[in-house]
C-alpha positions in Angstrom: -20.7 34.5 -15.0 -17.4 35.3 -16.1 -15.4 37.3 -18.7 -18.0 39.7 -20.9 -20.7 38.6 -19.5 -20.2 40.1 -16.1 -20.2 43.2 -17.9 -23.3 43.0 -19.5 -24.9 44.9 -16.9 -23.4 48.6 -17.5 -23.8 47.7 -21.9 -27.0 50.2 -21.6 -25.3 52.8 -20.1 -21.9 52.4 -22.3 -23.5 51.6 -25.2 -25.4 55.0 -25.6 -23.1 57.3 -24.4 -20.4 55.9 -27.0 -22.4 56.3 -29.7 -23.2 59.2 -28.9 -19.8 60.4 -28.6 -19.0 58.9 -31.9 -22.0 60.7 -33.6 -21.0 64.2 -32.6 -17.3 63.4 -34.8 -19.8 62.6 -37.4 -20.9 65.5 -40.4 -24.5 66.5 -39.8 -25.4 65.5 -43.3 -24.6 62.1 -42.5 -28.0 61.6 -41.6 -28.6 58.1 -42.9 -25.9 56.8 -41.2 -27.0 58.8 -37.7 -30.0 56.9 -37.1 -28.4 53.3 -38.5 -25.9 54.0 -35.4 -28.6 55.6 -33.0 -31.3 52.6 -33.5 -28.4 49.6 -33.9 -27.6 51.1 -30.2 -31.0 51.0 -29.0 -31.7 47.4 -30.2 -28.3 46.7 -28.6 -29.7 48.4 -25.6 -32.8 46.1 -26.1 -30.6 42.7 -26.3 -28.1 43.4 -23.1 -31.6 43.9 -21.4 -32.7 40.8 -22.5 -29.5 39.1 -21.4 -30.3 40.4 -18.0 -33.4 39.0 -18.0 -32.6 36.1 -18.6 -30.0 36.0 -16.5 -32.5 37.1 -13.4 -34.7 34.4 -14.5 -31.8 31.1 -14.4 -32.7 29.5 -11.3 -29.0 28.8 -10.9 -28.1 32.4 -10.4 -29.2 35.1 -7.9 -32.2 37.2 -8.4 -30.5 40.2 -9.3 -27.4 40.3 -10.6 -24.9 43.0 -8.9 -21.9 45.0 -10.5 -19.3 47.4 -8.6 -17.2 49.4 -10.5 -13.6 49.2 -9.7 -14.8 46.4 -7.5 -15.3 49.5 -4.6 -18.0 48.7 -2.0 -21.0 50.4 -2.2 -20.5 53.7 0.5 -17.5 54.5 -2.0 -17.8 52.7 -4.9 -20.5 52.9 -7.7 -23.4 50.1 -8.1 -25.5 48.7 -10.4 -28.2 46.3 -9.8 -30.7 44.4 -12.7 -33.7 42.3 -11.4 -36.1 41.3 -13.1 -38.3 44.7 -12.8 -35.4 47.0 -13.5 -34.2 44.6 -16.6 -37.9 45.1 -18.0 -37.9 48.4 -17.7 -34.8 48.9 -19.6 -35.9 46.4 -22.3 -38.9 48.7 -22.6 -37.1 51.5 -22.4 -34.8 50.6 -25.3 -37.8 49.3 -27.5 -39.8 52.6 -27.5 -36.3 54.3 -27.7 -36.3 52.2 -31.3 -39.0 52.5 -32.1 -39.2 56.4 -32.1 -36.0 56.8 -33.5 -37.3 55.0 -36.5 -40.5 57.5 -36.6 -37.8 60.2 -36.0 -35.9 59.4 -38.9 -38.5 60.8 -41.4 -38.7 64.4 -40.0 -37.1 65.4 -36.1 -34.2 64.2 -37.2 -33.4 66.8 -39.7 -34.9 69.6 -38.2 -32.0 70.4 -36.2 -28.0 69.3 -35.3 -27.3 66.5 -32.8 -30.6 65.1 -32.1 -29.8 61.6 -32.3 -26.7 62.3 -29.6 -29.2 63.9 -27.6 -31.6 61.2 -27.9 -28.8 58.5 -26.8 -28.0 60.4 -23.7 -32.0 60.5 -22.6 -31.9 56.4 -22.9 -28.4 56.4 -21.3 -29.8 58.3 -18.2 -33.1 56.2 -18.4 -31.3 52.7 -18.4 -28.6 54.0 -15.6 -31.4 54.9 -13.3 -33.3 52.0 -13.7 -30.3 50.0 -13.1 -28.6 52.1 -10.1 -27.8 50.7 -7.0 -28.1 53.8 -4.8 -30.3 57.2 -4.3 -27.2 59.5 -4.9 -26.6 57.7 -8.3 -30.2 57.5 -9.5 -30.0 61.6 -9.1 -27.4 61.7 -11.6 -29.1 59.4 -13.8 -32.0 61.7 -13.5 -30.0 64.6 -14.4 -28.5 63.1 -17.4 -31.9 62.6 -18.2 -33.3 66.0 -17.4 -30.3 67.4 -19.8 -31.1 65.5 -22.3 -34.7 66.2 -22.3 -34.2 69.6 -22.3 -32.0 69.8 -25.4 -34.2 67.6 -27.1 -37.1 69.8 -26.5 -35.7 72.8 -27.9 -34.6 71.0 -30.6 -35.8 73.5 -33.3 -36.4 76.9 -33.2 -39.7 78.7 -32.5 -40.8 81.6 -29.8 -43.8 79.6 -28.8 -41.5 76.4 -28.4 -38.7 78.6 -26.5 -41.3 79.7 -23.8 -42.8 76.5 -23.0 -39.5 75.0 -23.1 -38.6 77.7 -20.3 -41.0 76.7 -18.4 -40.4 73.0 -18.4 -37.0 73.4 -17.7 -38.0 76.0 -14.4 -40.5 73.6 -12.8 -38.2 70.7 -13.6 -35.0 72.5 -11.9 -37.2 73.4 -8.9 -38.2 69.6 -8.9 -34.4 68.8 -9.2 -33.7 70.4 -6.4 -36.5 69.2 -3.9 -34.9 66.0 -5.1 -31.4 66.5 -3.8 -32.9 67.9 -0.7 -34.2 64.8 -0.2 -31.2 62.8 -0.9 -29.3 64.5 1.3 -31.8 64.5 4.5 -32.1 60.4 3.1 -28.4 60.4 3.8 -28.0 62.2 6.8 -30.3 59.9 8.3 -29.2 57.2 7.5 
């Protein structure tokens, strides 16, 4: 692999994230043009997984392709890893993302400001964790996701949505942090 293509790996990360970054410049009754942006990055999501798997699947190359950022080692440096489960898992990901953005585009969508960034970052935190190379990193994928999940459920207003909302976010925060526990005694160990 050379040039883009041994880039192709961290496109389901980046690609979100960017849009989503774009999207907040953008006037909230730009709506139409929103979810072109938010489901043309999911499908794009969709196609770098495909890539992968296909990639994963050449007899000619290895079984899972491998990134390092800033070509750093993996105690120091970040890593990303697609094989052929964690490729499928993002394709998946990315279709249902679609796929519900389309269904959102008739009502969520309007009901409140940003949904469509927030929706981004939740696939952006779903494809980075399936494509992490290490415990510490798949934590902060899961956090991403977490945050994301958590705007997107209080998306519009409501007391009975609020408290239930509260509650989600409690148990998930004490899950959070039974999680980093166990990171760090995985590290320690190890």
């Amino acid at each position: 692999m050379t040039g883009f293509a041994n880039h192709v790996i961290i496109l389901p990360i980046m690609l979100p994230i960017v849009a989503a970054a774009f999207m907040l410049l953008l006037n909230e009754r730009r709506r139409t043009l929103k979810n072109r942006i938010s489901i043309g990055a999911a499908l794009g999501i969709a196609a770098s997984a495909i890539w992968l798997l296909v990639q994963v699947e050449n007899p000619n190359t290895p079984e899972a392709v491998v990134y390092k950022l800033a070509s750093w080692s993996a105690p120091c440096g970040v890593v990303r890893v697609a094989d052929r489960l964690s490729a499928l898992m993002v394709l998946v990901t990315a279709t249902v993302g679609a796929v519900a953005l389309l269904y959102s585009a008739s009502r969520w969508a309007a009901l409140g400001p940003r949904y469509h960034s927030r929706f981004l970052l939740l696939l952006m935190g779903l494809s980075g964790a399936f494509l992490t190379g290490d415990l510490f990193n798949l934590y902060v994928f899961f956090e991403v996701l977490l945050a994301a999940s958590y705007g997107l459920l209080l998306h519009s207003s409501g007391r009975r949505r609020v408290k239930a909302g509260l509650h989600y976010v409690a148990v998930n925060l004490a899950g959070s942090f039974f999680f980093l526990v166990g990171v760090g005694v995985i590290y320690a160990l190890t």
